[in-house]
N, C-alpha and C positions, 0 to 999 in steps of 0.2 A: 705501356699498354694498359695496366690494369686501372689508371685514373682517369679509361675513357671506357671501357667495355660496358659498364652499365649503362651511361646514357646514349654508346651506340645501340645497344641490344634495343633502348625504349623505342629510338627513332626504327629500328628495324620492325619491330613490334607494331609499332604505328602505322607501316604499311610504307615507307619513305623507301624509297629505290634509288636514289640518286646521292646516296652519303658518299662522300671522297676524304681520301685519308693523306695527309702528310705528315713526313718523316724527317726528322736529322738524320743525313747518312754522311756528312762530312761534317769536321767543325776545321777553321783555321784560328790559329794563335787564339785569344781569349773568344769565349762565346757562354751565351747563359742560360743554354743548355747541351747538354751532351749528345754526343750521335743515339740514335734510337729514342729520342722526347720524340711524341706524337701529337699529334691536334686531327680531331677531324670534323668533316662541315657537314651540316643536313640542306637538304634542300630549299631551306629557307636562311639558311646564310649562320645561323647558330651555331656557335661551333662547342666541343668538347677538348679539352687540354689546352696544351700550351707546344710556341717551338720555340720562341726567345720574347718580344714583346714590340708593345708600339708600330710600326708601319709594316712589319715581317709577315704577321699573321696577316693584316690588313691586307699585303699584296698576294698573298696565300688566297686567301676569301674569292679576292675579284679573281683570280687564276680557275677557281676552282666552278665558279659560276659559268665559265663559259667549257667547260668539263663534260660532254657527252656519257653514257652507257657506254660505250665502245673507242671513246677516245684511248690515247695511248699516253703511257705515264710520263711523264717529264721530270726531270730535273731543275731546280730554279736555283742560281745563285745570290746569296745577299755578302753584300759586305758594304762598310761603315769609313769611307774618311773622318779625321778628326771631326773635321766641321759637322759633319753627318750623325754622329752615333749615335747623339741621344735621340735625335728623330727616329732613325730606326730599328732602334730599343737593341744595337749591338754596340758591346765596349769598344773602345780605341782601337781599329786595327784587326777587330773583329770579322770575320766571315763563314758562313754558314754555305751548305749545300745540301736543297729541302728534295725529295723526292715527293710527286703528286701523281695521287693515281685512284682509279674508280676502287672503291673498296671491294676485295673477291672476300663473297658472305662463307666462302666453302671453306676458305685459310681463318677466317675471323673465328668461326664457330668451333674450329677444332682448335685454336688457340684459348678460347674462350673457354673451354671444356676442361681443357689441362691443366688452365691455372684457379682455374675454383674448384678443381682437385687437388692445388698445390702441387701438381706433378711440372716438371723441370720440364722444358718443349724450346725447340728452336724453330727458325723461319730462316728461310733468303728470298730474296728477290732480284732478277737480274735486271743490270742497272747498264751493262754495257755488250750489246754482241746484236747478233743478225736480228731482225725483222720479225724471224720465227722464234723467238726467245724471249725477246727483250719486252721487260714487265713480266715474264711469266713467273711464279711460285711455286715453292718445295716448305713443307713442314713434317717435322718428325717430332719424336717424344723417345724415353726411353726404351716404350714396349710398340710404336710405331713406327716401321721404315719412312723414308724421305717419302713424301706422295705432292699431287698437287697439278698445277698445268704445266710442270716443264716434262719434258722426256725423260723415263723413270732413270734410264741411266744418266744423263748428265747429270740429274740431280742428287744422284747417289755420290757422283762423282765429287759433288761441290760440297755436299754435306761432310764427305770424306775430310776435305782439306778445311772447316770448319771444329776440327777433334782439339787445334790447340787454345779456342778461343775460350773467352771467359767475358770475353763483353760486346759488344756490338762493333762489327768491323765488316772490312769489305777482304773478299777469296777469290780466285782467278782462276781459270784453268787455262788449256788451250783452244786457240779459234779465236783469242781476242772476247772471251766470255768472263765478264766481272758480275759480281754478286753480292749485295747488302746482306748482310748475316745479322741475326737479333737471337740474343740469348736471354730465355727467359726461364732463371730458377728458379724455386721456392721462396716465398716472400720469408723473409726473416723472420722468427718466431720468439717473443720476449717469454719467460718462464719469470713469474712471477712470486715468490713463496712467502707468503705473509697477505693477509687480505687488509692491511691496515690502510689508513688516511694517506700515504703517500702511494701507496698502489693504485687507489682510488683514482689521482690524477694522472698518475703514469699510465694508467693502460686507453685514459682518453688521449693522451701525449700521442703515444704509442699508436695507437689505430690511425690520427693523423697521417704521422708520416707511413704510413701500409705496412706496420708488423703484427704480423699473425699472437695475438697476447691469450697465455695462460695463465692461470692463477693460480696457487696448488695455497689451500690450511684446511686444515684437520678440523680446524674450531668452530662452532655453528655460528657464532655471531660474526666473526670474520669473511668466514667462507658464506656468506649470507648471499644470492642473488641478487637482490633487489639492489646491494651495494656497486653493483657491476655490470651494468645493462648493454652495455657493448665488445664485453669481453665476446672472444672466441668460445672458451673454456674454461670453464670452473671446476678444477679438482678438489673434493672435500676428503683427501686421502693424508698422511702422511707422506714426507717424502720419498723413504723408500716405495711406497708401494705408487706412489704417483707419477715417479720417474717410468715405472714400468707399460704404465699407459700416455707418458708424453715422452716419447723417446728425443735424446739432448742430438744434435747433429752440430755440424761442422757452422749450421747457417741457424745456431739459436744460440742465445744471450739470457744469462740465467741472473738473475737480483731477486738474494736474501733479505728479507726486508723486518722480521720478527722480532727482532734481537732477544730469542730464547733460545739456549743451546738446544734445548728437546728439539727443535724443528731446525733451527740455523744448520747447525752440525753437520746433522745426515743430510740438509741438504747441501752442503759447500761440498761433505766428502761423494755425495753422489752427483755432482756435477765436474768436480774433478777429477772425476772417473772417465769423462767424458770428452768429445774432440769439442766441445762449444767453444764458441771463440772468445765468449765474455763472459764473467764468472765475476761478481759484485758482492759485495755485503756489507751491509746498515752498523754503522757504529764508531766510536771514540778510536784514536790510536792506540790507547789502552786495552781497547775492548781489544780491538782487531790480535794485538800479539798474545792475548789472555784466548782468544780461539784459536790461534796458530798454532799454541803449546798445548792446546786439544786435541787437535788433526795429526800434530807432532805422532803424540802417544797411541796415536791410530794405525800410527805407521807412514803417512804422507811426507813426504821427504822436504825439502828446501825448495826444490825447485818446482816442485806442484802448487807448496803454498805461495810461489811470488805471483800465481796466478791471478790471485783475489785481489780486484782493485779495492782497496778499503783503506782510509774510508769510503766509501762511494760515490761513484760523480764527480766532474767536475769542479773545482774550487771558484764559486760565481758569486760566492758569498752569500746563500741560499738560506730563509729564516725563516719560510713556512712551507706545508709539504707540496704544495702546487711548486715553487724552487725548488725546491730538495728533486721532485719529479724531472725536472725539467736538465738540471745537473746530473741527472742520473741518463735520462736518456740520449743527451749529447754527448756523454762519454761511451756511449756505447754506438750512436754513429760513431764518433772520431775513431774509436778503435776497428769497427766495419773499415773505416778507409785507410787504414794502413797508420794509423799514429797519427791524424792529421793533427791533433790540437794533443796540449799539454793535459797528462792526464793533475788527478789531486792527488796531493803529499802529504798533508797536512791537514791536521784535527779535524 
């Protein structure tokens, strides 16, 4: 959602009424992209995002073109024989199942609200039940009940049994009533401590793929704006007191980047304080266990310090800070996805 809301907002802006939105609400065996990728099209055939590539979107487009204000949403399935795949941009064995439907501006806008507040909001949409149902929307947030076109209780109802999800899937109740569910948390926040040449490229890295980047140095030439013109936030504080205005969650990734204890230090020990799920810092394997016997005598135990991926990053064989950035930031996807890739061990 969030790699299309600006340039729906523009087409909205522009006075276009006829924007339509499609969704992955199914994938089968391989696909390349996940349930909840969006694309949507303006009235003139343009579209924003992506669902997979090559003829998908293309049959997406023509679908959507004959798409009324009042039409009802559909369902379209793609799947790829051998022979077929690369034409229609899915791997071997691939299939997808895209939902199309007239964008409701009432669900967009209060999605649209929540997540440029960084607040956590769900949606569903029903994808399978009666006549009076089917297409209708429910959205909620934490400090909003379920609201929207379906009936407040059913949708209370579905929201209910959406409490164990964590990703985009489909919930049922009874009546033969199915429901696309889309979870949308806080965008991941990198915490950045040190304003040096590798920060530099990491937080343009970084903004790339949609994480919220902050920067925390105390030092004027470091902590300089001018060096940082797409950051989020620039902290010109010390780490204690900067932690205190960038609070660490469950869904931030913190990289020490200074390599001076004055800053490195309190910031390792105040992010290990913390539930962040990545906790990184810049240096030699030497350096690394010459700061561990730091934190040691801090009191930080053994298993706080196996925390700290360090050295940091990736091992990609990395010789300028644009690599160094780039190692640094893939090891903090691969660790977002559960271990996907090897982390570094070595110098």
């Amino acid at each position: 959602m969030r790699d299309i809301i600006n340039e729906v907002q523009r087409w909205l802006d522009s006075g276009d009424e006829r924007v339509r939105l499609a969704t992955v609400i199914r994938t089968f065996n391989s696909a390349p992209r996940a349930a909840g990728a969006k694309m949507a099209i303006n009235s003139s055939g343009k579209i924003a995002g992506s669902l997979s590539g090559g003829c998908v979107e293309a049959s997406v487009i023509e679908e959507a073109a004959g798409m009324s204000a009042g039409s009802e949403p559909k369902v379209l399935h793609f799947e790829a024989s051998d022979e077929r795949a690369w034409s229609v941009g899915l791997p071997c064995g691939g299939a997808i199942d895209v939902l199309l439907e007239p964008l409701d501006r009432d669900n967009f806008q209060f999605l649209r609200e929540a997540l440029q507040k960084d607040e956590p909001a769900s949606s569903l949409t029903v994808i399978k039940g009666s006549p009076e149902v089917l297409g209708k929307k429910a959205a909620w947030s934490q400090t909003v009940k379920p609201h929207g076109t379906l009936p407040q209780q059913l949708a209370q109802r579905l929201a209910d049994r959406c409490e164990s999800l964590h990703s985009a899937g489909t919930v049922s109740v009874d009546q033969g009533i199915e429901a696309f569910v889309e979870i949308f948390p806080p965008p991941t926040t990198l915490v950045i401590v040190g304003g040096v040449h590798i920060a530099v490229a990491l937080v343009r890295l970084a903004k790339i793929v949609g994480f919220r980047t902050v920067v925390i140095d105390p030092r004027g030439t470091f902590g300089d704006g001018d060096r940082f013109p797409g950051v989020d936030r620039l902290v010109r504080l010390w780490p204690e007191e900067a932690y205190s205005t960038a609070t660490l969650t469950q869904a931030t990734a913190v990289a020490v980047l200074t390599h001076d204890p004055k800053i490195d230090d309190p910031a390792l020990a105040g992010a290990l304080k913390s539930p962040a799920f990545y906790v990184g810092a810049l240096g030699s394997a030497r350096s690394q266990e010459s700061r561990r016997q730091r934190l040691r005598q801090l009191g930080f135990p053994d298993a706080d310090l196996a925390r700290i991926r360090g050295p940091i990053g990736l091992d990609i064989g990395a010789a300028n800070p644009e690599e160094i950035a780039l190692a640094i930031l893939s090891e903090i996807v691969a660790t977002s996805r559960q271990g996907a890739a090897r982390p570094r061990t070595t110098g």
